[in-house]
Each structure stands twice: as structure tokens, then as C-alpha cells.
N, C-alpha and C positions, 0 to 999 in steps of 0.2 A: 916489818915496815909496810905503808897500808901502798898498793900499786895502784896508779891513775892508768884505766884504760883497761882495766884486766877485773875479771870475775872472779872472788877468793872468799874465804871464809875470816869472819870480824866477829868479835864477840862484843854482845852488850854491857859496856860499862858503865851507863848514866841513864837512867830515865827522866823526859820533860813530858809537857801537855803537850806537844806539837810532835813528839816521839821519842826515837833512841838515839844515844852517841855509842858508833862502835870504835873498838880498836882492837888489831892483831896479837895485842898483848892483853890477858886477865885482868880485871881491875886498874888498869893505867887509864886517866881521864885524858890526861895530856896528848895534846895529835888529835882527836876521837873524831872521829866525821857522822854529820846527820845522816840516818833513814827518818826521812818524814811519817808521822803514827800511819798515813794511810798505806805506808807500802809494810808495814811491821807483819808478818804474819801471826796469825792466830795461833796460839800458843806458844810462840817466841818473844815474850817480853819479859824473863823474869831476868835479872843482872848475871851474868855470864853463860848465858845461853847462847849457841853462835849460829850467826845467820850468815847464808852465799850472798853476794849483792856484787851488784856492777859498781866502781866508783867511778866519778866525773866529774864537771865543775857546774853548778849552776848558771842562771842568769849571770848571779854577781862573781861569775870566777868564784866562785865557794866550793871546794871538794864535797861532796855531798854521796850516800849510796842509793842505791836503786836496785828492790829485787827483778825489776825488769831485765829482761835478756835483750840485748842490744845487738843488731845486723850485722857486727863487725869487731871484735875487739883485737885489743897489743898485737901486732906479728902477723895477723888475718889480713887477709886480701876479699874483698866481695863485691858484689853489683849493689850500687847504692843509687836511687832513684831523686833526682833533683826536685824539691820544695820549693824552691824560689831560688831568682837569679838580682841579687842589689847591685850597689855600683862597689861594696868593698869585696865581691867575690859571691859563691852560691852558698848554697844551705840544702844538705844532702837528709835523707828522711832514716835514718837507721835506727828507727823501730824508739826513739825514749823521747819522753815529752820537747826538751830543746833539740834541735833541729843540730847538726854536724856540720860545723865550716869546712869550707872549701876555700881556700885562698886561688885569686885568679893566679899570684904565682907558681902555684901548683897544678895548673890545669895545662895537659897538653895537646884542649883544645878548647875554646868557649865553649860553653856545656848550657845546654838550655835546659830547662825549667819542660818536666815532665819527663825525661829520657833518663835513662839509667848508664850508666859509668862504670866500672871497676876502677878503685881506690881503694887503698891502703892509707892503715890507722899508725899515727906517728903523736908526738909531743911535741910543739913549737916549742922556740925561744923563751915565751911568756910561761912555758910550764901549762898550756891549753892544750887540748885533742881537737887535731887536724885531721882532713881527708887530705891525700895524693894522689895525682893520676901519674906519678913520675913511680912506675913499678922497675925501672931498669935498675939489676941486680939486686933486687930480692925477688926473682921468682926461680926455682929452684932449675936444677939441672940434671937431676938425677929422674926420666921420668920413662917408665917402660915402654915408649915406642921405639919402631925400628924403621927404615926406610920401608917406604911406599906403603907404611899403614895408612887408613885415612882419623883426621883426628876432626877435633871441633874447638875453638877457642873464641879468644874473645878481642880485638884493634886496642891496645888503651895509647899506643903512638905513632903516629907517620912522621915520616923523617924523608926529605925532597931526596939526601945524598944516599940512604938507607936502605928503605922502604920503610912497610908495614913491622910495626914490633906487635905481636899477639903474646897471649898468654893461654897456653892450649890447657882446656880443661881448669882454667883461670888460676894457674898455679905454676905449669913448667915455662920456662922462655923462648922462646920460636921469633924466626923472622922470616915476614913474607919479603927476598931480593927487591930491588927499583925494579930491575929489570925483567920480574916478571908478576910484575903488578900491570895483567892486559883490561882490568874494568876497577872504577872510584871505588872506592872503599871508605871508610870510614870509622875514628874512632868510636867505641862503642857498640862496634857493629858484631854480632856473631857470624861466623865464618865456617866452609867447612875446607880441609885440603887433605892434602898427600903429603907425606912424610917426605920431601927429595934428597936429605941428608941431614944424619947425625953426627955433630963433631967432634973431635977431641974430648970439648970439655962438657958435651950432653948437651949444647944448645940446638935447637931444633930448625935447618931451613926447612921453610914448609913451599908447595906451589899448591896455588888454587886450581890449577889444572890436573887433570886425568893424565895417563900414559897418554905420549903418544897415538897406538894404534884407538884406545878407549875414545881421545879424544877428538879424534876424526869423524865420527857420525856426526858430533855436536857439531864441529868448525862448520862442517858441507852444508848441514840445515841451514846452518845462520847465512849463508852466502846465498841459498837457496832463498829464504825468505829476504833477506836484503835484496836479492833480484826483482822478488815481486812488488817490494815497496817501492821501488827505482826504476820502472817500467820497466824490466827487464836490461836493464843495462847498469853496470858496474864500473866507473871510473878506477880498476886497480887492475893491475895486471904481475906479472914476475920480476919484473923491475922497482915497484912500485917503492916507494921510501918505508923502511919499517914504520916509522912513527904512524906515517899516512894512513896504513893497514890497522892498525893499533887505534886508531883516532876514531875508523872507519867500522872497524869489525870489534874492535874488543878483541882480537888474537895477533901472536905471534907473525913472523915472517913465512918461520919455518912451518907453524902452522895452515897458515895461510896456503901454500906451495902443497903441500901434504893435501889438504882437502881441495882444491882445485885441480889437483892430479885424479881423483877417486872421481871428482864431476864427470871431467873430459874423457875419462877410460867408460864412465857410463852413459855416454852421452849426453847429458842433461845440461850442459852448455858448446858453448865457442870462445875462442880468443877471437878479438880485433887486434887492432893497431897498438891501442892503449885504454883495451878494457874488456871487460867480460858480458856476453851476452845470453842471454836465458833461451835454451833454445825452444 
């Protein structure tokens, strides 16, 4: 049976002027799908000769093959680069002359026109080959990290109640927590973190932050350089409201307290009433 969306081996059973008809089966005309003559290679055109091809659907929904290799096929998961954005959805670029729909109900986020995505290859309702940016459960869970490796992936969903869903090494499934999402992130985005736990079933929390002690040089500078942009004065203090700190710095509470503890033991500020002074 001839597969849409997957690269297989067809044999030539008919020759035209405009090229071949193959099919899986020897001599069977019946089913047969076009290779246009210019994709035919040289010296594969005699009647049961078999050629690799991609199949797909043309302009007119017509299954058709193609020895071109396509960015993405059946089961694959890849970064697909946005060609154009219409009003019935995008048009992703994966490497064959027709361009890859993108239905906007499968986007899990408006996707602009020049940026790259990870999206997975599916079959609509009409029997057509779809892009998805909805990758929740198919990306695998079996993936050789262990806590507090550092890894690298990829945003394809944010979720208010959630967080950040990644796809680390654009394959295993990881979630960056709400709560410790301290700077915007973005679908699309590449990322790097730390392994903070693997669970039960191999999915991955990740944080974007360092240990602890790792992460305290970084926290102190930025409070450091936030002082100098804000004439030396800091509106936060050990009271302060998480969010406020969070809104303000980009870190944690606990952070927050950790690296203004390192300041005041070095001198290099003061508390006031309600806020921090550069000394």
C-alpha cells in the first residue's frame, strides 16, 4: 500500500510523456501515483525498475511522488521555517516545491512569517499532510538525562496554569514549572536549563536557572547593575512581594535574599526603610 507522508520504495508500472506511474505492487496500474519525467532519474525508467520517492498531494490534492527529501516526514518532529502567514493559517517551507499547511488550529501560538517552529507531521480529516505545533504526548520519555544535567531544547507551548512545555533536544518532553518561569520566554525559542527532576514516567522538569550557590554571582551582578541604572537606589527590600522581585529582577525571592545577603556581607550596599542603596 502506497504511504502519504513517508519515503518508500514504488516500482515503475506505466510510462507517459510527462513521466511515470508507480505502485508497491509489480505491474499493478491500478492505485499508481505520478513522478513527473523531471524528477524520474536517469536510468530508472524502464517498467519495473524501483525508485525511493516521497509521496504527497499536489496543488489539486492529487497524491503524486517526489525524489526530493522533504524537512519532515510520518512520525518526525523538526524546525520548520514559516513561508507565509494567510488568513486560513501559515505555509511552513519543508524543503518540496508546495509549501506545508499549517492550520491556525494547530498553532500554539500565531506564528509569523520568517521564524521557525517545531511541528509534527500528521494526516488531516481530508486525507491532506498537516503541520502541528500541538507535540503534547508524542515526544518520547525515555531520554538519557539525569538530574541537574544541563540540556538544550526547544518552547513549542506555554500554558498560564502550566508553564513552559519544551522539547529537550527536540524529541524528549520536559516542562519548565509557572513558578519558575523568572524571565518571557517564548514559543519557538531555544533554551538552555538544568535538569531539576526526572519522574516516574521519564518526563523531564527542567529550570532555567543554575544551583543555588552557581546562581548567586549572576542574581548579585544584576542587582549590582540595576543599582547603577536606578541611581543607586533599589525600590525592594526582604519584605518585598515575590511577584514585585520577579517583575523587577527577573529572579526568585529566595534568590533575591541569597544574593543581597553576599552584597551586605561585602559591603557593596545598605538597606533603608524600604530599599536598597548602592554604596
Amino acid at each position: 500500500m502506497i504511504q502519504l507522508g513517508k519515503i518508500q520504495t514504488l516500482f515503475i508500472v506505466k510510462k507517459v510523456e510527462f513521466g511515470v506511474y508507480l505502485n508497491d505492487q509489480k505491474g499493478v496500474t491500478e492505485g499508481s501515483i505520478l513522478l513527473p519525467i523531471k524528477q524520474v532519474p536517469r536510468g530508472s525508467s524502464r517498467l519495473g525498475d524501483a525508485i525511493e520517492v516521497f509521496v504527497y498531494r499536489d496543488s489539486m490534492d492529487r497524491m503524486i511522488a517526489t525524489v526530493n527529501r522533504p524537512f519532515i516526514t510520518m512520525g518526525e518532529i523538526a524546525m520548520l521555517e514559516v513561508a507565509d502567514v494567510t488568513k486560513i493559517g501559515a505555509f511552513m517551507n519543508w524543503g518540496l516545491e508546495k509549501d506545508l499547511f499549517l492550520p491556525y488550529k494547530e498553532q500554539t501560538t500565531r506564528v509569523q512569517k520568517g521564524k521557525s517552529y517545531l511541528v509534527r507531521l500528521y494526516v488531516d480529516k481530508s486525507d491532506r499532510l498537516c503541520a502541528t505545533m500541538k507535540l503534547y504526548g508524542h515526544l518520547s520519555t525515555n531520554s538519557p538525562y539525569k538530574k541537574d544535567d544541563k540540556v538544550t531544547g526547544t518552547i513549542y507551548e506555554i500554558s498560564k496554569n502550566f508553564g513552559a512545555f519544551v522539547a529537550v533536544d527536540d524529541k524528549y518532553d520536559a516542562l519548565i514549572k509557572q513558578q519558575q518561569l523568572f524571565s518571557k520566554v517564548s514559543v519557538g525559542e531555544k533554551i538552555e536549563a538544568r535538569v531539576a527532576n526526572v519522574q516516574e514516567n521519564g518526563k523531564l522538569d527542567l529550570n532555567l536557572r543554575k544551583k543555588a550557590y552557581k546562581q548567586m554571582d549572576e542574581d548579585s551582578q544584576l542587582i549590582l547593575d540595576a543599582l547603577e541604572e536606578n541611581g543607586g537606589v533599589l525600590q525592594l527590600h526582604d519584605k518585598s512581594d515575590p511577584v514585585d522581585i520577579k517583575q523587577e529582577l527577573g529572579m526568585s525571592k529566595n534568590g533575591f535574599k541569597r544574593a543581597v545577603g553576599r552584597l551586605l556581607k561585602e559591603g557593596k550596599i545598605q538597606l533603608g526603610d524600604e530599599e536598597i542603596l548602592l554604596k
